[in-house]
N, C-alpha and C positions, 0 to 999 in steps of 0.2 A: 713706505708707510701708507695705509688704506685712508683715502680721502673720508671725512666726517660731515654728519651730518646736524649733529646734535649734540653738545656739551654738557655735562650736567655741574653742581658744583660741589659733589661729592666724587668726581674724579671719573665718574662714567662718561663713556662716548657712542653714538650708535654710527654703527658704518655709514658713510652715504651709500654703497650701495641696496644695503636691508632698507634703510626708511624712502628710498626711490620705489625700490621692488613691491613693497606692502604698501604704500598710495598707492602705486599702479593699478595694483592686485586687488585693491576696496575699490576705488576708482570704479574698475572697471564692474565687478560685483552691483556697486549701485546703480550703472547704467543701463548693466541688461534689463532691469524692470522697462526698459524703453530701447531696447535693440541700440544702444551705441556704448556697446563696452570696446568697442576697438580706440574710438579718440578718448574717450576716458583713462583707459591704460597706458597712450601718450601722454595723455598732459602730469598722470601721475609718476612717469618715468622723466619728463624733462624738470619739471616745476621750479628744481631746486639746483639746476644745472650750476648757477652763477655762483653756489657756495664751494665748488671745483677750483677758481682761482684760487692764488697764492693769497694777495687780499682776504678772501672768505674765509679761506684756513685759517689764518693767521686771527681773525676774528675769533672765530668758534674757539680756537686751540689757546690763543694767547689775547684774551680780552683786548685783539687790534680795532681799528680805525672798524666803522662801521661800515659797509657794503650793505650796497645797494643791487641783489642778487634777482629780483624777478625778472628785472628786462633782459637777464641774458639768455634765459629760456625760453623765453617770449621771441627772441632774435635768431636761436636756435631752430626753433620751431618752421618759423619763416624761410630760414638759409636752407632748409634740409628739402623743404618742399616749395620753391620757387613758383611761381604763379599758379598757386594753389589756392583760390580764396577761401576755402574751408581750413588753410595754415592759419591764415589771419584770424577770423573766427577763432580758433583754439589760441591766438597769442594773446590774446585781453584775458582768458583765465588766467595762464599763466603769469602775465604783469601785473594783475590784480588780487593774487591769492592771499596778498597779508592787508593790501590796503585797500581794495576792492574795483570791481570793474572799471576803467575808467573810460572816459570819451574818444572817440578813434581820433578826433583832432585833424588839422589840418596839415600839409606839407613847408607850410611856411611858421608851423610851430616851434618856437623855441624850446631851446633844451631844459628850461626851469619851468616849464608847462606839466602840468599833471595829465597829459595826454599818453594814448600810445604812442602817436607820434616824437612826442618829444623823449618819453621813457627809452624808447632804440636809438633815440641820435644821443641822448645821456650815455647811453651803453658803448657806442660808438667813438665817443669823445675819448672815455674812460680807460676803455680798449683792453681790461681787465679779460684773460686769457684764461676762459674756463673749459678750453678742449681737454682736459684730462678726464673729463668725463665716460669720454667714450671710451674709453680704457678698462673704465669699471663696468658700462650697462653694457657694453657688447652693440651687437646691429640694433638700430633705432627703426621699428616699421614707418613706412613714409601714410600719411594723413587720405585718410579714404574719405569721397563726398558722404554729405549727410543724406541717410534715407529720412524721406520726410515729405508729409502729405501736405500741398497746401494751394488757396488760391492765386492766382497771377495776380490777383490788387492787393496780399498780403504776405508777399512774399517774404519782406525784411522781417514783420514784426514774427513771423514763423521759426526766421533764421536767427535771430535774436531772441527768443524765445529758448527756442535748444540752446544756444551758447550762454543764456542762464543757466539752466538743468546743468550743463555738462561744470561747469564752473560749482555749482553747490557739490558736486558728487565728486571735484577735486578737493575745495577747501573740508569737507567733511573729513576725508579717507583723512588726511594732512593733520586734521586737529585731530582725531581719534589716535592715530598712530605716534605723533607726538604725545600726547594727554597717557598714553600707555608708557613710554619710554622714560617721561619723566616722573612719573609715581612708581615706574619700575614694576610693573604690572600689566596685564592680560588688557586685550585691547575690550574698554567697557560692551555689553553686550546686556540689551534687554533682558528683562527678568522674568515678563506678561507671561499671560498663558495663550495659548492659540486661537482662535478666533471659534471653534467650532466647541470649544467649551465654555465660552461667551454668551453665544446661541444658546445653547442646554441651559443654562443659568437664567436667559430673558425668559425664554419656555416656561421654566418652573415660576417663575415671579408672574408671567401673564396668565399663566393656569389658577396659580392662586388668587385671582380676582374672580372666579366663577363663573357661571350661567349670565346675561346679560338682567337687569333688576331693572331697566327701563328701557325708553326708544332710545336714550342717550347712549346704553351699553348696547343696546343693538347694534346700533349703527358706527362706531367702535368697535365692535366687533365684526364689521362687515369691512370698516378700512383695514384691521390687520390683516383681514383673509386677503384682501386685495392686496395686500403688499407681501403677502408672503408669497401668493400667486405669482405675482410679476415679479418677484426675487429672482425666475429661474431663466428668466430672458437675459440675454446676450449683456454686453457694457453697451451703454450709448448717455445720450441726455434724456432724461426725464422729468415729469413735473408731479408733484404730489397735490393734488389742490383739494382740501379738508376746512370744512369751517372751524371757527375756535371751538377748543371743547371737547373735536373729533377725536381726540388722542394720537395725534400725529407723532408726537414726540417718541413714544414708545413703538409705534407702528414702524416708523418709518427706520428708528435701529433696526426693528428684525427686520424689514425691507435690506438695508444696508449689512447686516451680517451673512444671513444666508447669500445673497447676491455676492458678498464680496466669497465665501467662500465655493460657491458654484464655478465662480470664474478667476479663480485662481488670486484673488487681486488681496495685499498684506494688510490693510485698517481702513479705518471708518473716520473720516476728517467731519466735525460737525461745527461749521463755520455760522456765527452767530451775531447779529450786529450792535449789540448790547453789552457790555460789560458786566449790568447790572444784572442780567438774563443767562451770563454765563455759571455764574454760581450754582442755580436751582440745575439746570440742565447739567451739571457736572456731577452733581450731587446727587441727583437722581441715577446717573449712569454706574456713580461710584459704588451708591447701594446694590446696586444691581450685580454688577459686573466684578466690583472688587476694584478697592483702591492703588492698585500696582496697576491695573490697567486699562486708566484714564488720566490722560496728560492735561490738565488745563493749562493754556498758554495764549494771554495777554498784554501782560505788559509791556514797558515801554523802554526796559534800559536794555541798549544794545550796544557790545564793545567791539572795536577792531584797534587794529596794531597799524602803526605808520609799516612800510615797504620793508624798511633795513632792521626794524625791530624781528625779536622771535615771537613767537605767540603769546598774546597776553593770558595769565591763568584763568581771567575772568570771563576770555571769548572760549577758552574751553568748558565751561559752564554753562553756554547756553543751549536751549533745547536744541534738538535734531530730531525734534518728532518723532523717535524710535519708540514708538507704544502700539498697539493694535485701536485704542483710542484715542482722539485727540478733541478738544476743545477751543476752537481757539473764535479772536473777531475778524469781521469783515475789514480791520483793519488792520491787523497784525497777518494775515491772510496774503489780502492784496499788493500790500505797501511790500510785501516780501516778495511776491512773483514779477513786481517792478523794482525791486530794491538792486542795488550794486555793491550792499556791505555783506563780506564776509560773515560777519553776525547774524545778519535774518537770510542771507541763501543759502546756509550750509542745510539747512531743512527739506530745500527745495524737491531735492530727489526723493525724499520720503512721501511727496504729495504725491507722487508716480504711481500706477499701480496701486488707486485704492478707489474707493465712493467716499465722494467728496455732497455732503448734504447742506445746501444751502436755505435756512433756517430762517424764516421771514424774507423769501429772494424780496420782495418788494422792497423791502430797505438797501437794496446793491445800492452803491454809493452813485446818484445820481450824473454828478460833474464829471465820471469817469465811468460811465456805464457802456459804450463800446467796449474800450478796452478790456473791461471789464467783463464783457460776453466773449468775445477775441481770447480772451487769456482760458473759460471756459471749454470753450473749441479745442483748445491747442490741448489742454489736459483729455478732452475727451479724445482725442483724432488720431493725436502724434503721440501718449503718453501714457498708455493703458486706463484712463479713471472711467469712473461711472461719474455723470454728477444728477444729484437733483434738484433742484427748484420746489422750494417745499412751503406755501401758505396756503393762508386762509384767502387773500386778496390777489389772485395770480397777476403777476405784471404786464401780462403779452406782450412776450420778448421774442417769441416766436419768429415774425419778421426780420429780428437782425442777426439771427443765426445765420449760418449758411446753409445752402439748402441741402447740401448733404448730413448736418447737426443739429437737426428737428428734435427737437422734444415732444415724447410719450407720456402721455397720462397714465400713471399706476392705477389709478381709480377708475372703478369701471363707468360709475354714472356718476360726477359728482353733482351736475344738477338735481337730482332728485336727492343727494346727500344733502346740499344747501338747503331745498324745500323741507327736511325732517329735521333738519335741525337749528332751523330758524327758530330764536329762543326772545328777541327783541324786536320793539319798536322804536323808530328814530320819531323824537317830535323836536320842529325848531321854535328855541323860544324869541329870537332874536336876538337886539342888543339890548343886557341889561347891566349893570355895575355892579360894583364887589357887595355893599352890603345888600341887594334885593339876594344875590347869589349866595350871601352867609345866612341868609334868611329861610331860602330855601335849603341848604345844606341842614340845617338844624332841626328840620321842621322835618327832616328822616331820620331816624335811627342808626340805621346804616347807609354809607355814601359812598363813592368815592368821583373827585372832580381832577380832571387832568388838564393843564392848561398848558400854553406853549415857552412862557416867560417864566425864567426863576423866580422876577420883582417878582409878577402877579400870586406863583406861588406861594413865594416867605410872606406877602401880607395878607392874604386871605389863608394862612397858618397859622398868623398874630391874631385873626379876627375870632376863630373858634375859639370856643366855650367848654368847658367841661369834660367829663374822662372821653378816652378813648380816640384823642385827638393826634392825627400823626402826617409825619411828611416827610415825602421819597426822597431822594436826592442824589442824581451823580459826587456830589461832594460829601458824601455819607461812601467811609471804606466799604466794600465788600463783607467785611464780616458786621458792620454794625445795621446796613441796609439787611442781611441776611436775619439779624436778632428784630429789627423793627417790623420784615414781613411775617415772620414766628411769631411774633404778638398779636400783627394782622389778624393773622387764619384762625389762632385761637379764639378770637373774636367770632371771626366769622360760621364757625365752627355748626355746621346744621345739625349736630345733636343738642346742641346745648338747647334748653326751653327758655332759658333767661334774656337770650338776646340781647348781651349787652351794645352796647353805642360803639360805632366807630364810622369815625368821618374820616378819610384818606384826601391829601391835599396831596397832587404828584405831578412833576413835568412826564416826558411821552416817555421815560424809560418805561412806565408800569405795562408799559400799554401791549409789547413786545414777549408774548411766552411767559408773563408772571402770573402763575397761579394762582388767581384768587376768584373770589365769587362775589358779588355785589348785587344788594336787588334794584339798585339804581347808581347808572352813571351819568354826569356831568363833562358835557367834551367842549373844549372851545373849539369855535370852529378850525380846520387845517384840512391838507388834501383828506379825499374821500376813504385812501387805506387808512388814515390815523384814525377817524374816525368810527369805521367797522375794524380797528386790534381793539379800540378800547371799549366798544359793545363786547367784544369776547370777555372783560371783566364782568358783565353783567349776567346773570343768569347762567353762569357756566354750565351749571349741573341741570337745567333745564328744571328747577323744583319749580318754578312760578310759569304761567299759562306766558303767552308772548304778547298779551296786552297788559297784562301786571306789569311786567318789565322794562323799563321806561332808559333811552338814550336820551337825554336830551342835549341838543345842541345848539350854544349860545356863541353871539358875538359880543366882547369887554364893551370895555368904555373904550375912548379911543387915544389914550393916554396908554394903555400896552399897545393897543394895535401898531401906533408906530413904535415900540420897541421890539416887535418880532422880529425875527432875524428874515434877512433879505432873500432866503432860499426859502420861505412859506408863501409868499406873497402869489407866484405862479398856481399851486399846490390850490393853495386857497380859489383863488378867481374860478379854476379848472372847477374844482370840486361844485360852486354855484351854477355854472353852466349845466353839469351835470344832474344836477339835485333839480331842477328844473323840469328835467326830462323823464325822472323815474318816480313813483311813490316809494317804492322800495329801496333805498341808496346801496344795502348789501348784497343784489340779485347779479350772481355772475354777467349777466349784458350790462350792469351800470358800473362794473368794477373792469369791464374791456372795455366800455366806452370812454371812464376815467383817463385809463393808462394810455390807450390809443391816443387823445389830446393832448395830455400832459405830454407824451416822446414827441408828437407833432408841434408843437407850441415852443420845445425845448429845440429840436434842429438839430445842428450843428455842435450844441453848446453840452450834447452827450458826451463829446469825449471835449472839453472845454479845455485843457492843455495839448490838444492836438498830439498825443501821446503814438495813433497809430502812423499818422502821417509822418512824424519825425523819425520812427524806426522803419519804415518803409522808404522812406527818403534816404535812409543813411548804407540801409545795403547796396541800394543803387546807383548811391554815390563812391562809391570805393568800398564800399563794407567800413566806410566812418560811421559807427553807430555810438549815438549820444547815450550809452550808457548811464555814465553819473548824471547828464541832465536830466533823465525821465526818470530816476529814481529822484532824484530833488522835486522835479513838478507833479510825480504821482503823489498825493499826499489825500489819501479817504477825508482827513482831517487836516482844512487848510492851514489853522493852527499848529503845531507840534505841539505837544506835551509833555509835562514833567512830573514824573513819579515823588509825593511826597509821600513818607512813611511815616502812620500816626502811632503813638504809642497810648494806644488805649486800651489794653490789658497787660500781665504778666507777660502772656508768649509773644503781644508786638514789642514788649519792650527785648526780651531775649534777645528776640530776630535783629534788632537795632543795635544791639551790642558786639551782636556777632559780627557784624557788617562795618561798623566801627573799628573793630578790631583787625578788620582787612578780610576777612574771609569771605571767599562766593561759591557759590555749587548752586547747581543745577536746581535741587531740592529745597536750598537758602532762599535764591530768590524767586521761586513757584509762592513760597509761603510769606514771602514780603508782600507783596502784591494781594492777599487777602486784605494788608493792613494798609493798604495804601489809596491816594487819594489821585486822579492826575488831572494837573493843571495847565493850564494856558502860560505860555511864556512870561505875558504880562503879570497874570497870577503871579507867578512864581517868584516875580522879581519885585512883587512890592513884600512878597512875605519876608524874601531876603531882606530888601533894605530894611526890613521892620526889628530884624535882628530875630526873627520868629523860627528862622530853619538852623541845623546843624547837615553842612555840605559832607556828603560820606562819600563819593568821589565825581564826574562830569555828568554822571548819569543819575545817580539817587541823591535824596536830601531824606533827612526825618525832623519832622515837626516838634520845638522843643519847648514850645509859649502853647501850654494847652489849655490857654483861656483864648484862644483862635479856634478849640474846636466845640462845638455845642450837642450836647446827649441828643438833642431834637433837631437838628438841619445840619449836622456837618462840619466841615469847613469853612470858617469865615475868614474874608481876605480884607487886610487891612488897607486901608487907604486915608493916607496922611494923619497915620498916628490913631485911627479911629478903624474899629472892627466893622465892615459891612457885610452882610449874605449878600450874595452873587447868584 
């Protein structure tokens, strides 16, 4: 009888050797984008060796005892190719495919350890006898070294790098090939159109703006020519450096399509460090391009399956970044290229082979910004991407590349680009308190003040007066932050002659890619980039001379100052030093002066979990690489977060019900996450105990006390029985 590999409970079964053969066969398809379909097609021919026992059978066949099947492939792997350390390597995919990478562990691990170590002496104890495998797959190729480009002082994190890649592009083939078998159906296959009918579409939409109407279209129209120019240059790193305003956003797709299809390379990753930012930029692309081909992906709920479980139908749901577009944050991003779950690596291979646009690079997540640069390398070097580094306030990161992954300026002069479109002036007013500051907010017409503290926000929100009064708020969903900046613009709207009122009260989401126009903003002091994103609210459109135009930057009282959060304080200090030195605070040399002190001042404490040194440490130590520790300590956001789903229309409540009901897809929860809020652990657990949430399983909640949430701020989080903004 032909060993199995898959049960279903309407009596079907799939061979084990067909779901071996077509993981291999995907496996190995996602790896050529990066020259390793050879271990690719091993790990997808061994993976599942362990369900070969009598045990596994007996599982699959007669709902038996549960096996515990990846360590024997894992052990397979190792036996067939004996002091092969690129065996090893490949045996943490295979031990980790349902439960995820885990830590190489030590030799004096016990067998109830979640190590590799302990997972083969589990296998060992067990002694479950799944040589009948080879029966079925035939000769088994023995394990070829990894080609692979890398430094002698980064060798592990390199090595450990591919052995994520090749891990995403097993558990992918795995879930798609199950996900087909049990719908009884064609293995899913993107819908998109190609990327070169992507291009034709930006074309026609960037034609339709016309002849330039001012300096501002000018020179917008001289970044697109410069990106379209340097579209036909090779893959490498590059930088886009455009002041606000420039048009970069639309520039730098055609930059990123034509490039990617000059050089063969499958989509366009536009990595974002805002949530609140990702919307307008998806939105915009959606119009463009067509809503089939643009994936926004954010959110925060991520599932995997313990070892002996099968796939949960809910890890088959989630994205694999099969789009020619993608959307996503610097945290959903990251946390995935260090991650070790099943759930956010199955994507990984999709990152391969594409231009990758980093979108505000100044916001890369500071505490992990080696690594950070490191993981950019390794996509550009070993992994076919293009990436670019794309602001108004360029970081100078230059220095901790390697010297062979230098980044190019796509812009031919941006200096003289800054000079023509310098549209503000910065004046300090010092420190003054909330009412002189409501005082002045009122005494404009139009405003907007962005401040570093939520308190300072929600009470100088309570302070304004009269229509047209509004406030941003991460704890505002996605679609109601979307309907409040809609009201924004209409407002601000330069045909109208009426000019109605609107004063904007906003923490620093605004500050990051949101389109709007202001003829005066109010910044509290923070480093010198927060400073010049949120001059880019002000005179977008350059209608007013640049002494009209007024930044002013103030320091509170000192009842916020010490509520800032502890990661402003350097930021801040840095930015005085600097502002000292220049009259101009947004002239390219006072924005490399910044950054140069603030990386010097910061040290060591860039990669502040020591993330490279432990994966460098661990190849060289036996190829023990701390896997699940550095996906635990990589975290963009020290906090975790928790997805709460507000039911603040018809379609949030739908989506709520559907989910309730048990159902997940791909499409379910892309469209949850408009309607959702995420919170801080502690958040989350005083809404619980307030009896305010309805738990819809480990990963979502939806909010069911909807006098916690307020048409004007959001989200309010209870605290001992009483509703506080946060």
């Amino acid at each position: 009888m032909p060993l199995i590999a898959h049960s279903c409970p309407d009596g079907r079964t799939q061979p084990f050797s067909a779901h071996a053969g077509s993981v291999a066969s995907l496996a190995s398809q996602y790896a050529a984008a990066f020259g390793a379909e050879e271990p690719a097609y091993l790990l997808g021919l061994l993976h599942d060796v362990g369900k070969c026992s009598p045990a596994g059978q007996n599982r699959l066949l007669n709902n038996g005892a549960k096996v515990e099947h990846s360590a024997a492939g894992a052990e397979a792997i190792c036996e067939q190719n004996q002091n092969n350390p690129f065996a090893k390597l490949l045996s943490y995919c295979i031990a980790g495919h349902h439960s995820g990478l885990p830590n190489g562990g030590v030799p004096t691990d016990t067998e109830d350890r979640p190590t590799l170590t302990a997972k083969l002496k589990r296998q060992k104890v067990r002694n479950h006898d799944y040589a009948a495998f080879a029966g079925e797959l035939g000769t088994i190729p023995s394990v070829q070294p990894f080609a692979l480009v890398c430094s002698p002082s980064s060798a592990g994190f390199t090595y450990a790098f591919r052995t994520r890649m090749l891990f995403s592009c097993l558990v992918d083939a795995d879930y798609l090939d199950t996900e087909a078998f049990m719908n009884d159906a064609p293995l899913r296959k993107s819908a998109a159109d190609p990327l070169d009918v992507l291009l034709t579409r930006l074309q026609d939409k960037l034609q339709k703006f016309g002849p330039p109407k001012n300096l501002v279209g000018e020179k917008r129209a001289e970044v697109l020519a410069d990106c379209l120019s340097a579209a036909a240059a090779a893959r490498g790193l590059y930088t886009l450096t455009v002041p606000t305003g420039g048009g970069k956003t639309l520039s730098s797709l055609a930059f990123a399509l034509r490039h990617a299809i000059k050089n063969g390379l499958d989509r366009v990753i536009y990595v974002i460090p805002y949530t609140s930012i990702i919307d307008q930029t998806a939105a915009v692309f959606r119009e463009v391009l067509g809503e089939q081909n643009v994936l926004e992906h954010h959110h925060n709920a991520n599932y995997d399956t313990p070892d002996e479980e099968e796939t949960d139908p809910r890890a088959l749901a989630m994205e694999n970044w099969d789009a020619p577009i993608v959307v996503t944050t610097n945290v959903q991003f990251f946390e995935s290229l260090f991650s070790n779950r099943t759930s956010r690596c199955r994507k990984l291979h999709n990152i391969t082979n594409s231009v990758v646009i980093f979108d505000e690079a100044q916001m890369l997540p500071i505490d992990l910004l080696l690594p950070c640069v490191r993981a950019i390398e390794e996509l550009v070097r070993n992994h076919r991407c293009t990436a670019v580094l794309c602001s108004a306030t360029q970081p100078a990161l230059e220095p901790y590349f390697d010297a062979a992954v230098r980044p190019r300026e796509i812009c031919r002069a941006p200096a003289e680009l800054y000079e023509a479109l310098r549209r503000v002036r910065y004046e300090p007013l010092g420190q003054i308190g909330d009412e002189t500051l409501l005082a002045r907010l009122s005494a404009h017409r139009q405003a907007l003040c962005v401040v570093n503290t939520k308190v300072q926000a929600q009470e100088l929100f309570g302070g304004l007066t009269g229509e047209g009064c509004y406030h941003l708020s991460t704890f505002m969903t996605p679609t109601h932050r979307r309907r409040v900046l809609a009201e924004i613009r209409i407002r601000l709207d330069p045909n109208r002659t009426d000019r109605p009122p609107c004063r904007v009260i906003s923490t620093s989401l605004i500050e990051a890619g949101v389109n709007v126009d202001f003829p005066v903003v109010y910044r509290e002091e923070a480093g010198l980039d927060s400073a010049i994103q949120a001059a880019g609210r002000c005179n977008r459109e350059g209608r007013l001379s640049s002494e009209e135009a007024v930044v002013y930057l103030f320091r509170p009282d000192e009842r916020y100052q010490n509520k800032r959060p502890r990661s402003l304080r350097l930021p801040i200090e840095t930015a005085r030093l600097v502002m000292q030195n220049y009259t101009d605070i947004s002239a390219p040399e006072a924005i490399r002066d910044y950054f140069t002190r603030y990386f010097r001042f910061r040290g060591e404490s860039l990669d502040q979990k020591n993330i490279i040194r432990q994966l460098n440490n661990g190849v060289s130590a036996g190829l023990n690489i701390p896997f699940a520790t550095v996906a635990e300590q990589f975290r963009v956001i020290d906090s975790p977060t928790r997805m709460v789903l507000v039911p603040e229309n018809d379609e949030a409540r739908a989506l709520i019900a559907a989910l309730q009901r048990g159902e997940r897809s791909r499409t379910l929860l892309r469209q949850a996450g408009l309607h959702a809020v995420s919170v801080y652990q502690q958040q989350y657990d005083l809404l619980l105990g307030s009896g305010a949430l309805d738990v819809l399983d480990g990963e979502l909640a939806a909010l069911h006390d909807m006098t916690l949430y307020s048409n004007d701020t959001g989200l309010q989080i209870p605290n001992n029985g009483i509703a506080v903004f946060v």
